[in-house]
Phi, psi and omega in degrees: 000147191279000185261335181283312173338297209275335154322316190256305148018304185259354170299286148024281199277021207240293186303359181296319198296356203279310203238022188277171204303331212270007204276152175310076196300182182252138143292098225195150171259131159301305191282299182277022167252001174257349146305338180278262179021294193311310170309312163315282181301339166293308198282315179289329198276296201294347175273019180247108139331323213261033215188286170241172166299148162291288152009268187285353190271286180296335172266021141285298199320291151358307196272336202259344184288317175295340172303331192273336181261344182277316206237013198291325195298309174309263205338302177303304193318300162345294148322328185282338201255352158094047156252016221216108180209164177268118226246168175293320161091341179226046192284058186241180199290018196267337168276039173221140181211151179271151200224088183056032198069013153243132162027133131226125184272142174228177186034067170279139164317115189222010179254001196201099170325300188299349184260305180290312146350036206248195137332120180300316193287321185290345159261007160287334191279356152331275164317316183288303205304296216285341196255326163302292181309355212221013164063048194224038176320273196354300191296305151313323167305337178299298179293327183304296182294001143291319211279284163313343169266326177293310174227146158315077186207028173283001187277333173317332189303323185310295197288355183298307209285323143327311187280332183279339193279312187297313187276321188297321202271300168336296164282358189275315171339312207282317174283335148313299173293336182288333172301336172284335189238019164257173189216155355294213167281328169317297181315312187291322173311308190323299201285335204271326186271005171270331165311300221286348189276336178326278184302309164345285208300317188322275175329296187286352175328315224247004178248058204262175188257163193274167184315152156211149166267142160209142183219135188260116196227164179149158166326166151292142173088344169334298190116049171289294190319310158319322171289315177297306197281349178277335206263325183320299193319300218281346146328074177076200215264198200271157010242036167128168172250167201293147219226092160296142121260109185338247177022260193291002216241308173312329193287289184340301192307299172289034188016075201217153157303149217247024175248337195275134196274120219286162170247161228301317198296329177289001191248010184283193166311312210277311205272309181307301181327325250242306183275000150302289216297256106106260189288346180281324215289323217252346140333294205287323197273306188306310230267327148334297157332300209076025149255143180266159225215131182257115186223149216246085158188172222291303186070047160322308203231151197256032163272324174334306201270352175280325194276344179277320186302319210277345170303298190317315172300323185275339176258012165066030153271155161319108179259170189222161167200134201213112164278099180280102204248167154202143156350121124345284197343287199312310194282341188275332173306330182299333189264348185259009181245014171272151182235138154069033192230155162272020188262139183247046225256137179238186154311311192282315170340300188318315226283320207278358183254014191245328160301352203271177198253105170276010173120176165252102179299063181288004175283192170264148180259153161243111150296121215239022169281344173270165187310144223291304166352290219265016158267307166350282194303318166299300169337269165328298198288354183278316164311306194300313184290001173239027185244000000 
């Protein structure tokens, strides 16, 4: 529903403002205060046998160090760049509430430095973890890419799958202990199968699926964005992939919010270039990463499209490419009947993009005139059959 889309938007934007530049960062080591973490949580989980496998207890530890030794140098940097604050430290949803319609985060960690201190995306990674778990991926992916538009902090995606790993074994500890000390026996099953779906989860974390580009290309009013953001969650590794958009990426650049309507100078050849060259730079770096990255704009002309494809080819993932056609009618009513969007495309736009020469077109073309579902729903089976 779209009043929940916006609710969890604005937790999103609420905790970016949470992290803006000016707030103090800490002195704190990045790597080796999440090598403690890791070790902790390896050591309490392997001392419940009768719970998890012992095994598999050590090879999460295993797995999260080495992960930890591939990426510890990113982690110090951070630290050293003041991404390491004293953070809320407990963020899953039960520390959260709506407050006069908005977000508000409570019961923040205030006893213990070493907990609260940490990477800001690793106390964001809470929140994702808790919204993953709780089968509401569509929603995390939200906040992550809200998130990622409110700040510079995409080099941190090396770091997710650590970080999601890290917080799913906090809580299965945490549902391991409430399991030693409940009552009735109805209770005790409860806690003992949410540990054990907890540590599951630890484990899968640290296996993500590999990257891929797929780009949504099409007119204004097609239903690109719509389509990306429905297509992300299911995308790579958790909680989905980073979902570019022309639109706001156009703001961003022209340093303007991304409801304020751009003037004409932002729309030449050279400011389109500018936000392709852009939307290629920052594809490549998530994909690098090992998240797959969804990226969403008209894609007219077919050096736009070649050149988005040639991201896929230099980081050795898979591409998709998906051409979105609808009815003229449909589409300039879809734009003129938009609120509250950062696209600034109106009707007289459609009409000057329906002359335009697109080209010899190699994507899958769609008919994108059917209901945003049942495009979803096509959408996917075009991925699945090309992966």
């Amino acid at each position: 529903p779209v009043e929940i889309q916006t609710v969890v938007e604005r937790n999103a934007e609420t905790y970016a403002l949470l992290q803006r530049d000016d707030i103090e960062a800490v002195n704190a080591a990045g790597a080796a205060a999440l090598s403690w973490v890791v070790r902790e949580n390896g050591a309490e989980l392997t001392a419940r046998g009768e719970l998890f496998d012992p095994a598999a207890a050590r090879r999460l530890t295993d797995r999260s160090l080495a992960w930890l030794a591939r990426h510890g140098d990113l982690l110090d940097a951070r630290a050293a760049a003041g991404k390491v604050r004293h953070c809320h430290g407990d963020l899953h949803l039960r520390n959260v509430v709506l407050l006069d319609g908005r977000p508000t985060l409570f019961d923040a960690i205030e006893f213990n430095d070493a907990i609260a201190c940490i990477d800001v995306v690793y106390d964001l990674a809470f929140l994702l973890m808790d919204l993953d778990h709780r089968g509401l991926r569509p929603f995390a992916n939200l906040v992550l890419n809200r998130y990622l538009q409110q700040r510079d902090e995409a080099e941190a995606l090396a770091l997710l799958p650590l970080f999601l790993s890290a917080r799913a074994a906090v809580r299965a500890k945490v549902a391991a202990s409430l399991e030693a000390v409940a009552e009735p026996q109805d209770e005790k099953a409860k806690r003992r199968r949410e540990a054990v779906a907890y540590f599951e989860r630890a484990l899968g974390y640290l296996a993500p699926a590999p990257p891929r580009l797929v780009a949504v290309g099409g007119l204004s009013g097609t239903g690109k964005t719509t389509l990306a953001r429905a297509l992300a969650p299911d995308l790579g590794a958790a909680p989905g992939a980073l979902h570019l958009r022309s639109d706001l990426l156009r703001k961003q650049l022209a340093g303007l919010p991304e409801l304020e309507r751009l003037p004409p100078a932002a729309y030449t050849p050279e400011a389109s270039d500018a936000v392709y060259a852009a939307l290629a730079r920052q594809a490549a770096a998530a994909l690098a990463s090992g998240q797959a990255v969804v990226v969403d704009a008209v894609f007219a002309r077919p050096d736009e499209r070649a050149a988005i494809e040639r991201v896929a080819q230099q980081t050795g993932v898979p591409f998709t490419g998906l051409w979105l056609e609808a009815d003229p009618q449909v589409m300039a009513a879809r734009v003129t009947e938009r609120r509250g969007d950062a696209s600034d495309a109106t009707a007289a736009v459609v009409e000057r993009q329906l002359t335009y020469d697109l080209g010899a077109i190699d994507w899958h073309r769609v008919e994108a005139g059917r209901p945003a579902d049942d495009l979803a729903v096509h959408a996917r089976r075009l991925l699945d059959d090309s992966f």
